[in-house]
GUMAR-108968 format. One record per residue: z, x, y of N, C-alpha, C in turn. Coordinates in steps of 0.05 Angstrom, whole numbers, plus 5000, padded with zeros to 4 digits. Example, Ala and Ser with C-alpha at 12.3 -4.5 7.8 and 13.67 -1.06 7.14 Angstrom:
// GUMAR-108968
515652644886515652464910515652644934
514252574955514352734979515752585001
***
This chain:
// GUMAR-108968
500050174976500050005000500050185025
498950085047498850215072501750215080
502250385099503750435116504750065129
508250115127509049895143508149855159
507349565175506149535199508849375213
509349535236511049295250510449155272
510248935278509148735299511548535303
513748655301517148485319518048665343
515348765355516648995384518248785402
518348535408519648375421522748395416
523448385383526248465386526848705390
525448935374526749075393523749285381
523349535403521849715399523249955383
521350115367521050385358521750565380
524850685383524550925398522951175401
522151185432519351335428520351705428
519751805408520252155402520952275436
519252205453520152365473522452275496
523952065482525551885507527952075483
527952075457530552185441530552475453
528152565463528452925470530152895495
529952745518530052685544533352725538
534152545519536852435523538052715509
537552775486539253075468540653235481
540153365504541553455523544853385530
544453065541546252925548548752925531
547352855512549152885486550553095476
549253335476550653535466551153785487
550153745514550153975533552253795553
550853635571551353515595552853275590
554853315570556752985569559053035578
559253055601561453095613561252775628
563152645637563452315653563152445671
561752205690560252235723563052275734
563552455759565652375773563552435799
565652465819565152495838563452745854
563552745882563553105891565253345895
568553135884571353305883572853305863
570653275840570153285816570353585807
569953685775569153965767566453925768
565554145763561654185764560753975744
561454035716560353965702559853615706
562153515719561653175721560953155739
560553275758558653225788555353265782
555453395753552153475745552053305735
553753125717552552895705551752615724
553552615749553352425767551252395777
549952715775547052715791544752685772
545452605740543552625716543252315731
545152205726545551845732544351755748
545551945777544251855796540351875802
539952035789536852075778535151775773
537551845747536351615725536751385733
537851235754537850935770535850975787
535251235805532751285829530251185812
529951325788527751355774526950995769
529050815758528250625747528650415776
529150405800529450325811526950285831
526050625829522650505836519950355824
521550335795520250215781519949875791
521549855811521849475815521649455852
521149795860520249775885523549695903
526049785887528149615901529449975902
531349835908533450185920534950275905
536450535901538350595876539850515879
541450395896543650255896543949955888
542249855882541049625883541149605840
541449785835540749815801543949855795
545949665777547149715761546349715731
547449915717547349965683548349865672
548149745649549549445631549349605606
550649455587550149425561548149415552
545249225561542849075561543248795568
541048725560539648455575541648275574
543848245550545447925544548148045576
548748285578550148315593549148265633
547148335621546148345659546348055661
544747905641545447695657547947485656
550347615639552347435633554047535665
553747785676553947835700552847675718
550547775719548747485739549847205741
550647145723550546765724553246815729
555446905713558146925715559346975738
557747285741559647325771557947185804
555847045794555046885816556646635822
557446525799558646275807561446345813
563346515800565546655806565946665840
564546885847563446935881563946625898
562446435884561746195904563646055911
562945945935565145795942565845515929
567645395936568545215919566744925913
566244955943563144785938561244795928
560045005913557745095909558345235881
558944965865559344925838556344925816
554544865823551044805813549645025806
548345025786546745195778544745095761
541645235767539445135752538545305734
537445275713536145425687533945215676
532745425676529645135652530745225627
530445005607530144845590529945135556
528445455571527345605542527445785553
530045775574531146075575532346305544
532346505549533246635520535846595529
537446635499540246695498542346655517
541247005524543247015544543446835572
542446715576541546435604543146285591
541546195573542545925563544745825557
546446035534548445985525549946075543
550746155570552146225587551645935593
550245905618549845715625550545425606
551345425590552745135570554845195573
556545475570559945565574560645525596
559245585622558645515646559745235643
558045065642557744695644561144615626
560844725606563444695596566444735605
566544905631568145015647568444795671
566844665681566444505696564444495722
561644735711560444715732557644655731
556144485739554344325740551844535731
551144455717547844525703546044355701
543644405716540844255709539244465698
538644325669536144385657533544305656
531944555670528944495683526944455662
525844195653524044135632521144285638
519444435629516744545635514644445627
512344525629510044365620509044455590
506944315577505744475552505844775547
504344885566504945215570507945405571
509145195581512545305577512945435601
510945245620512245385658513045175674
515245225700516645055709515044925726
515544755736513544655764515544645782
514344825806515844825829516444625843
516044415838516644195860519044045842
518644085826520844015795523844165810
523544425813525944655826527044485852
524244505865525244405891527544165900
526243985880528043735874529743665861
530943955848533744005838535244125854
535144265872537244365884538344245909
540744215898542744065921544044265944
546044165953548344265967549244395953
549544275928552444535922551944715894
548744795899547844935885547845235891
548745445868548845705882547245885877
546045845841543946045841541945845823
539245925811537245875802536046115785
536346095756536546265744533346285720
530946305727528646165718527046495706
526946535685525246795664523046885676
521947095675520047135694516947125667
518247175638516947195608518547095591
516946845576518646735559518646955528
520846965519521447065491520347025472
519346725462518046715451514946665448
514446575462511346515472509946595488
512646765510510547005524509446885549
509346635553508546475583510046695603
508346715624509546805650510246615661
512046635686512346475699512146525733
510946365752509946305775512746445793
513746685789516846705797516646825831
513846845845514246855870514446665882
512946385865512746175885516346055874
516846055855520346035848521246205872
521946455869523446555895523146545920
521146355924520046325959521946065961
521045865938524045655942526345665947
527445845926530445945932530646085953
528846175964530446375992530046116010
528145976012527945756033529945526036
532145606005533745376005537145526011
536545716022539045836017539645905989
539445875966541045945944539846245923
541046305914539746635891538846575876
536446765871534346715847535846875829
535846875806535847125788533647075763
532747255759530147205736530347385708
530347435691531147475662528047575659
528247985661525747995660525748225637
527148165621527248335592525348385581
523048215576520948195563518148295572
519048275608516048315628517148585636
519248785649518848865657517649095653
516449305662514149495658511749385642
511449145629508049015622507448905650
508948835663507848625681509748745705
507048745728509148835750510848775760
513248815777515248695794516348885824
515648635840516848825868518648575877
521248785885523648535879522648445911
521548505930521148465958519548145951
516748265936514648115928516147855922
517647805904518547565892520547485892
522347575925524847425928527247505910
527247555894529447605877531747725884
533947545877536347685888538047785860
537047775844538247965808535747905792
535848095781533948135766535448305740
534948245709535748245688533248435663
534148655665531748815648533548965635
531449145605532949325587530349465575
532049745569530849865555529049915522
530849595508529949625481527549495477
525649395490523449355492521049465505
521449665511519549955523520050205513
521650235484521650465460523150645474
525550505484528150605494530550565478
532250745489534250665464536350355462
537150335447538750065447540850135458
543049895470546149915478545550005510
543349965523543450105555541149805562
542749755587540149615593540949615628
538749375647539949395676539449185691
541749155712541348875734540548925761
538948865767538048935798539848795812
541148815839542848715849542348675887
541748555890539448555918541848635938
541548835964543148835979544248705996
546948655989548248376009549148185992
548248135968548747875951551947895938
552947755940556247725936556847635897
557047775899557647785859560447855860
561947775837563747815832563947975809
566648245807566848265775567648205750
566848075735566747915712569548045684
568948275690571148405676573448555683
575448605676577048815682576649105678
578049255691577449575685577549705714
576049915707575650145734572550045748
572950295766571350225793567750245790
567250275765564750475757562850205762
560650365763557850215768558650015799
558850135810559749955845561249795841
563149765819565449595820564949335815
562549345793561649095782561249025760
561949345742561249375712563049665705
564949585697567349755699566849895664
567450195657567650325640566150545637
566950805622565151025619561950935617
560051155637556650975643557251195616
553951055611552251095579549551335597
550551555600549251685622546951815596
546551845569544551895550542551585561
544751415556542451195547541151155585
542451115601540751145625538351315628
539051565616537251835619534651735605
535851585583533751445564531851275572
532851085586531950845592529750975612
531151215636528651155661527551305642
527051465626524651695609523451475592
523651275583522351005565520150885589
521750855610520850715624518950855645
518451115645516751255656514151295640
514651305608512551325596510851095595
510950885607509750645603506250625621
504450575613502250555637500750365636
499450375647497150145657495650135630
494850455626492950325610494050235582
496250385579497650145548497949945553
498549805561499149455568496149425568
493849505584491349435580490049405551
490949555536490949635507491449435493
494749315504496749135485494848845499
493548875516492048655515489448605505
488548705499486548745491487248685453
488448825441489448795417490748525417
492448425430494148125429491248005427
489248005449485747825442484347795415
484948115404483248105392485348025356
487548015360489347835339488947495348
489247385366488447185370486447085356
484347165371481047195364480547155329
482147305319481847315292483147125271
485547095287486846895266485846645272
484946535291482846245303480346265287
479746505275477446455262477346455240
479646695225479446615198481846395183
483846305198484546065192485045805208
484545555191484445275206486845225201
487045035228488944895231491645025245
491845205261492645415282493145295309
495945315326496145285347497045555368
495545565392496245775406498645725421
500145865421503445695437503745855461
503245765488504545815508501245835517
501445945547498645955561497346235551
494646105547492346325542491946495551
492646525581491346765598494846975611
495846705619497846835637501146875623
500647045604502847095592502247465584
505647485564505147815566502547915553
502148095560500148285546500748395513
503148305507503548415481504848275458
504448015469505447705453503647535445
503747485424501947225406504347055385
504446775396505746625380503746385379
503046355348501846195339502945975313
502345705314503545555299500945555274
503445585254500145525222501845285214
499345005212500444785208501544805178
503044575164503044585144504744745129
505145005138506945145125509345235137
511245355131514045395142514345735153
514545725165514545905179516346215167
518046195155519546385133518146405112
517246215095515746295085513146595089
511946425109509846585121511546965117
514046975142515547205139515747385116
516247235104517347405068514247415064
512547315054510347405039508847635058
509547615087507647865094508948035099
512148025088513348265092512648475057
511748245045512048415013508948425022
506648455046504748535037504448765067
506948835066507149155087507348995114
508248785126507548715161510848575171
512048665193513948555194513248305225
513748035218513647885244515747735242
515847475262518947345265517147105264
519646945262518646615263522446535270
521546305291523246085305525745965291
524145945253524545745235528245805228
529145545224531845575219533045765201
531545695176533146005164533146205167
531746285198532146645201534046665227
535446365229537246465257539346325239
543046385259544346195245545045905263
543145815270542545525276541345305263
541245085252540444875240538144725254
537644835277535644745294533244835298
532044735301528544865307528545055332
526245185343525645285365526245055379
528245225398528444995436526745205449
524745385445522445365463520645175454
519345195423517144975414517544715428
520144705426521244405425520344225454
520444445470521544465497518344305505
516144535495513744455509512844265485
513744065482512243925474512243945439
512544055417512044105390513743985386
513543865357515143715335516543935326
518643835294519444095279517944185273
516044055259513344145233512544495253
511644375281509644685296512344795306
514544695302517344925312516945035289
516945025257518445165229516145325224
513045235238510445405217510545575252
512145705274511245815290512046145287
510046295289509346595283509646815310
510446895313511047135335510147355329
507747485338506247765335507747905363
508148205356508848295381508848495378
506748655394505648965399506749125407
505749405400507049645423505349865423
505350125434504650295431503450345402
504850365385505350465363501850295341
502050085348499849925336497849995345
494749935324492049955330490949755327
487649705330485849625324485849545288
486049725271486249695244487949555230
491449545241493749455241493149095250
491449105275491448825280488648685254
486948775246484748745235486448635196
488848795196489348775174490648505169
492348575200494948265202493348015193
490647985207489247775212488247655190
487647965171485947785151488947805124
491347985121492347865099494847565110
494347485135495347265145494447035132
490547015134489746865123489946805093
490747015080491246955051493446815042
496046985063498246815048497846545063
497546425081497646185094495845935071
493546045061491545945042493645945018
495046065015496046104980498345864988
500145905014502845755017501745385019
499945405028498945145031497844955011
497045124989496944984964499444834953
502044984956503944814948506344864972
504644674990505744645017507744435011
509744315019511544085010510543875039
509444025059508843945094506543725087
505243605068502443415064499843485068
498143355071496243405078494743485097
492443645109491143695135491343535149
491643545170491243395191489343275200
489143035212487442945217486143005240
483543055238482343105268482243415271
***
């Protein structure tokens, strides 16, 4: 058999050989904790490794180094974001908005949130799985404080319209924050460009290491800190920094370019392209054009979606599916769900997801041993017959 193929870069990426060289140092030379300038040498060298490594990733979003705190990753930046926004607010200004297929970390905050006693509207989207602005507009009250809307959905990869979103929120008084885990470095971001007052990104999806991720934090915006501890990360994210995994993250995130994402689009087309042709009865999930460059989630009717998983993992390909038995929830996709799908296209829905690391040959293979097991599972499908039409 060929070589594993992996196509789950969405959960998480293949650390890339030269982001582990970047960091080795850190680890075994330069791990001394950041202190100050009245510090010893050695932690004033690391302060300035750090301080690097926030400049570096900070121009990556066109925003300032000060402006970048270091997290855990993505579930942390934004349990910050939503937490210590409403924390901050005044007593009036209990409200907060989220659409409907935020990941995780949104969501399930945002319900602990509501459970606590503070008002949540959930923003329903269209087929494509994008919000309509006039939809936003007409949710936010008085005593709303932030607006918390993905800039790339997780599963289906829809972008979302997040300048004309943050032109609202700044026009309404209240903070955007956007959950850009999935877009950031495929897809550009200038925090000026699109209003944003937090912004939510990480390294484990640009072949960086895991356990480091980061929150943009717009200058002026009143956050609170969410945890106890010391003064570290501007007194908003208290504990020894992860100054390897920073070092990591901006060296991940430097290796990224135009023309790979050009690449990862081009390949996401030409998997598309192929699985529409060699199998019927296929749905494309989320919008055709305006989504990431390195996401394909497609529904195969009729069959279950784990299924699908296991047989193409015993024929070398690793992908994900929505379907209940691979999470521990009893429920279908609440993205499928969201835009519109039944269970049936929530349980048969398939998540391809690129990186560097994949080719032309890799996608050529997915496409055509896809079609086999889907043809074999459907024979003794328990789901009925084709569809009509």
């Amino acid at each position: 058999m060929e070589s594993y193929c992996y196509l789950d870069n969405s959960a998480v990426t293949r650390l890339d050989e030269r982001v582990l060289e970047a960091m080795k140092p850190i680890f075994l030379e330069q791990y001394a904790v950041a202190t100050s300038q009245f510090g010893y040498s050695m932690g004033i060298d690391s302060r300035e490794i750090l301080d690097e490594a926030r400049a570096s990733l900070a121009a990556h979003l066109k925003a300032e180094p000060e402006e970048i705190i270091f997290t855990s990753g993505s579930t942390e930046s934004s349990n910050i974001a939503l937490r210590g926004t409403v924390k901050a607010s005044r007593k009036n200004h209990k409200h907060i908005i989220v659409s409907g297929i935020e990941d995780f970390p949104v969501l399930h905050t945002a319900r602990d949130l509501e459970r606590d006693g503070i008002g949540v509207t959930y923003l329903e989207v269209d087929e494509y799985g994008r919000v309509n602005p006039d939809r936003l507009r007409e949710a936010i009250g008085d005593e709303t404080v932030l607006v918390s809307i993905q800039h790339a959905n997780q599963e289906i990869g829809t972008l979302q319209d997040i300048r004309a979103i943050g032109e609202i929120c700044r026009g309404r008084g209240v903070l955007f924050h956007t959950d850009a885990t999935h877009s950031f470095m495929r897809v550009p971001i200038d925090v000026k460009d699109i209003n944003a007052d937090l912004i939510t990104f990480s390294a484990h999806t640009i072949h960086g290491p895991r356990g480091i991720g980061g929150l943009f934090v717009k200058k002026g915006t009143v956050l609170s800190k969410i945890y106890g501890g010391g003064f570290q990360e501007f007194d908003l994210r208290p504990g020894i920094e992860n100054i390897p995994g920073a070092v990591g993250f901006a060296r991940a995130a430097s290796l990224v370019t135009i023309e790979e994402n050009e690449k990862l689009m081009v390949l996401r087309n030409r998997l598309i392209e192929l699985v529409e042709e060699k199998v019927p009865e296929v749905t494309l999930n989320g919008h055709r054009t305006l989504r990431l460059p390195q996401n394909a989630n497609i529904t195969f009717h009729r069959v279950e979606g784990e299924s699908i998983t296991l047989h193409m993992d015993m024929r070398g390909f690793a992908v994900s599916t929505g379907s209940a038995c691979f999470s521990r929830s009893l429920e279908a996709s609440h993205v499928i769900m969201a835009i519109g799908g039944d269970h049936e296209r929530a349980h048969g829905s398939i998540r391809f997801s690129l990186s560097r690391f994949n080719d032309e040959s890799q996608i050529v293979r997915a496409a055509e041993e896809i079609s086999h097991v889907v043809e074999q599972l459907r024979v003794i499908s328990p789901l009925g017959h084709p569809r009509d039409g």
